[in-house]
N, C-alpha and C positions, 0 to 999 in steps of 0.2 A: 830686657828687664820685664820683669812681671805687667809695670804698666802701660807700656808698650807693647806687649800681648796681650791688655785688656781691651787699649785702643784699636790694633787691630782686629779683634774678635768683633767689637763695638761695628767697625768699619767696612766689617763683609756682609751686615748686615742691612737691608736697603732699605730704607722709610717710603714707603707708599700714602700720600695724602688720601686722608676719606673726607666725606662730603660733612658739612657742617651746616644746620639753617638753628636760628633763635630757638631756646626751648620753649615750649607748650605751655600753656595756663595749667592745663589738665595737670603735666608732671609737676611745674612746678607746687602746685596744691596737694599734689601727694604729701607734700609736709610744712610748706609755707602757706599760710591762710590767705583767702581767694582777695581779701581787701587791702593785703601787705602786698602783694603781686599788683593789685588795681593802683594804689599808692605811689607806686614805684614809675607803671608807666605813666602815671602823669605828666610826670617830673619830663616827658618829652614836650608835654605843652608849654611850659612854663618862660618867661623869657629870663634873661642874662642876670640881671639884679634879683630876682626873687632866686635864684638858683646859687647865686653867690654869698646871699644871705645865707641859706640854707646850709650853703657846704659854713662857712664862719660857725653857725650856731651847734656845731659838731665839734669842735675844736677842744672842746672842755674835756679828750679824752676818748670820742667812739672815734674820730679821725676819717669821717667819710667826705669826698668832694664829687659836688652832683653837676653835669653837665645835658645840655638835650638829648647826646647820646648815650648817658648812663646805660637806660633802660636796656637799648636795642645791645650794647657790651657786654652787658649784665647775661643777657639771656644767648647771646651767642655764646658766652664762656659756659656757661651751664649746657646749652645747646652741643656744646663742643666734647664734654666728658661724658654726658647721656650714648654721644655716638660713640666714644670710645665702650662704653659698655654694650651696647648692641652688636657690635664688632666682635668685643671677646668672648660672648655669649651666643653669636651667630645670629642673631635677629636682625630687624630689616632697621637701613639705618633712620636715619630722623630728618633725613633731606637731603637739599642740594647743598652744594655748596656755594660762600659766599663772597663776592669781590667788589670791596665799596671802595674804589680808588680812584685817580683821576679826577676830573671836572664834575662826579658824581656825586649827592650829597644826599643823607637821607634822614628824613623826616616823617615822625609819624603824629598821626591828628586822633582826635577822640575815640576814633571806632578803632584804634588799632592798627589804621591802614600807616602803608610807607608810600610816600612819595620820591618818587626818583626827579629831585632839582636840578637842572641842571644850571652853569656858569650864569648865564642866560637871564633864570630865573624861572622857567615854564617848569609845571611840575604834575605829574599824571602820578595820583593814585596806586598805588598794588600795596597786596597782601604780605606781612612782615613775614612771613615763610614761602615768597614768592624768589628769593635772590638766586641768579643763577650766575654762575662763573663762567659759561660757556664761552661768553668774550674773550675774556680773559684768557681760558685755555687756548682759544684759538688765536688769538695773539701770538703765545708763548710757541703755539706749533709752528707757528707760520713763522715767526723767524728762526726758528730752529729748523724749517726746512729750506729759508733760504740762506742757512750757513751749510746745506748738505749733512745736516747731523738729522740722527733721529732725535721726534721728542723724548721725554722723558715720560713717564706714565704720573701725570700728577692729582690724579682724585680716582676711586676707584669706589666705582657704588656697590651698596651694599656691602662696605665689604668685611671679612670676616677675618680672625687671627687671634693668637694665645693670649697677646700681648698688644695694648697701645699705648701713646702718650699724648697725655691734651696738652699741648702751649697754647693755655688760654691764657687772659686777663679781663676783668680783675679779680680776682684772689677769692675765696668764699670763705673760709674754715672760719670766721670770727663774725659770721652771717649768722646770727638767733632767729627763732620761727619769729619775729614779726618786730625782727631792729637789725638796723643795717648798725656796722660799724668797722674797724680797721680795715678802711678800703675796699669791706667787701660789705654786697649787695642781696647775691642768692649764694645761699652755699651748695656749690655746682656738686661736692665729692656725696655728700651725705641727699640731697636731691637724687642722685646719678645710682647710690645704692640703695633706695627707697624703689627707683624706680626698675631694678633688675630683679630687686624682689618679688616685686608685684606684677609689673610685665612677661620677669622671666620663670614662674612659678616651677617649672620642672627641670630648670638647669640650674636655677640658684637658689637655695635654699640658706645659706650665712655668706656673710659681706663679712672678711677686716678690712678694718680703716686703718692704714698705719701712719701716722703723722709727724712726718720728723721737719718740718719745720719748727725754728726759736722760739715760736713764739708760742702759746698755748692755743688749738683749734677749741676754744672756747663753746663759739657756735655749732662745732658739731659734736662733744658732745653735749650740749643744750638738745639736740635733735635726735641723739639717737640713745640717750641715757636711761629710757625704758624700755628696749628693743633688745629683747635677747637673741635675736637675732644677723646683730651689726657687734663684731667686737672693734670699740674703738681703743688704740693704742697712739699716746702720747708722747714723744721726747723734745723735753724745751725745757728752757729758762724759768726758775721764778726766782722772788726775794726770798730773802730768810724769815723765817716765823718768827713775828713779831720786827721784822726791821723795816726803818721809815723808808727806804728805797720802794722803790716799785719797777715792777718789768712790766710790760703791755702784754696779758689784758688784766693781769692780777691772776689768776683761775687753776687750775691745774696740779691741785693736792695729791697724795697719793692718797690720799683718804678718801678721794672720791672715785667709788667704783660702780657707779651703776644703781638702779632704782626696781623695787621690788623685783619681778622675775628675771628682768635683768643684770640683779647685784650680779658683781663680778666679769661682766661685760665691757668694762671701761677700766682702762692699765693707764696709770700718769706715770712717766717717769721722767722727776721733775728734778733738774740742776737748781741747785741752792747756791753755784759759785758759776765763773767765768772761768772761760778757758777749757772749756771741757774739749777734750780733743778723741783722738781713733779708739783709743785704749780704752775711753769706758764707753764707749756707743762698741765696742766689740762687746763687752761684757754686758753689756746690755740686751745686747742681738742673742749670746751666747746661753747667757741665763733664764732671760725672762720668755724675750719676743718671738724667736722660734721656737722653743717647748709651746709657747702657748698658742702657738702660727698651725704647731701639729697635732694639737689636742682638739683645737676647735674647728679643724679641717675643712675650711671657708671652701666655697664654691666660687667664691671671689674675692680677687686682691687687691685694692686699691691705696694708691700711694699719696698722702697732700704731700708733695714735691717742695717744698721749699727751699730753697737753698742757701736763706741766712747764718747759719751753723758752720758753712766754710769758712775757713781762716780769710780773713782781710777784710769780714764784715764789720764795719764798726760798730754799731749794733749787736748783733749776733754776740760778737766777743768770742765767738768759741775758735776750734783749731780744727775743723774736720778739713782732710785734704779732696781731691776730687777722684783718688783712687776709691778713697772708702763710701764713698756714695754709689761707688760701681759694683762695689764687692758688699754692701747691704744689699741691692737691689739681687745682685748672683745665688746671697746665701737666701735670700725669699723666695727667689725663682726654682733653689734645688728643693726647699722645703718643702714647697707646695705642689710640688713635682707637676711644673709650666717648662 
């Protein structure tokens, strides 16, 4: 069957781990201001009650929950999609990689630094883009070579390709330049395409954003809505105009396209019902998204991945199966001819 040859096409294809360290003050200030960044790691000083309070007083609707490790999550997720663009663009990546596991705990104090805790309680100081996996890796060799297997190649520096995927957390698209809200913190996609701009100046000249998670990426485009530059492309859920319902985050009109030289730079296409299933995200893909995928011939493709839209979300509400997430991703990849 077809998706059964999707699966195996999927299948012969090998995922190779790249290395991952927290993102940069510098990147993240590429479009979130240096005191919303200062703000945020605080939140690693703070103890249990005043952090609890904090995530409570959220609750009215932004839906953020703040923990000691927000920060250091926060900035590895972002840290995480920056490398995947260094990657597709061939630049050097953004660090090592990271393995916080075991009796290991980490904690960071006023200057930034990470202390490595251990069980114990002793705890030595280093640099929150100091983390290295080597353990780790070597762990994982080491019993792979005493089952007689080869390792597996699991991080690969520097490394380069057409194509990556961040499985990060937590989430960013509903991240505004200087308000955290639905779970997310830094918005890692619109971050990651500020920074390929600006880093990558003679390989990338336009970013799409295509956004097909439910919900509206609100926060990106709040960040990239004068940038004619970024086309961002929306498909999600909203209420009906004028009905007392509400879908989270409210946002996401067709009527909003973008802001002086970038009017027409931002595409919403916005369900006014449930249940939207294959048949109109085909006609969607068909009509709007690649015509406009090959008129504005991005130099880069980035995906907010969500996957609340497949059938059994109870949220989401909609019917998309997990063939047609394979087969938008196919018809982006022929357009843009990756």
């Amino acid at each position: 069957t077809s998706s059964s040859a999707a699966a195996a096409s999927m299948a012969a294809v090998p995922f190779v781990k790249s290395n991952c360290r927290p993102v940069s003050r510098e990147t993240v200030t590429l479009l979130h201001p240096g005191k919303y960044y200062d703000k945020l790691r605080a939140t690693c000083n703070l103890d249990d009650d005043t952090l609890h309070q904090m995530s409570l007083s959220t609750l009215n609707g932004e839906d953020v929950y703040y923990h000691s490790d927000t920060f250091l999550a926060a900035t590895l997720a972002c840290g995480g999609v920056v490398e995947c663009v260094d990657a597709v663009l061939g630049g050097s990546g953004v660090g090592v990689g990271v393995d916080v596991s075991g009796g290991t705990f980490a904690k960071i104090d006023n200057d930034g630094q990470v202390g490595e805790e251990t069980e114990e309680g002793n705890e030595s100081p280093r640099d929150v883009s100091s983390f290295d996996p080597a353990s780790s890796i070597a762990t994982t060799a080491s019993s792979a070579a005493a089952a007689e297997q080869p390792a597996p190649p699991l991080y690969l520096e520097g490394a380069t390709t057409s194509r990556a995927f961040a499985v990060v957390r937590p989430p960013g698209h509903h991240a505004c330049q200087s308000h955290s809200m639905g779970f997310c913190f830094l918005n890692s996609v619109a971050v990651a395409a500020r920074h390929a701009l600006v880093r990558h100046p003679d390989k990338c000249q336009r970013v799409l954003i295509l956004d097909w998670d439910v919900h509206h990426g609100n926060g990106t485009q709040d960040l990239t809505y004068d940038d004619p530059n970024i086309l961002y492309v929306s498909l999600h859920r909203i209420a009906k105009q004028g009905s007392k319902r509400f879908f989270f985050p409210g946002t996401g009109r067709p009527e909003e396209v973008g802001h002086g030289p970038a009017e027409g730079s931002n595409l919403n296409v916005a369900w006014d019902v449930k249940q939207i299933g294959n048949v109109e995200y085909a006609a969607a893909f068909s009509e709007l998204i690649l015509p406009l995928l090959s008129a504005f011939d991005p130099s880069l493709v980035m995906i907010s991945s969500g996957f609340d839209a497949a059938q059994g979300d109870l949220i989401g509400d909609c019917l998309l199966s997990p063939e047609m997430y394979y087969r938008m991703t196919r018809s982006l990849l022929a357009t843009a001819g990756i």
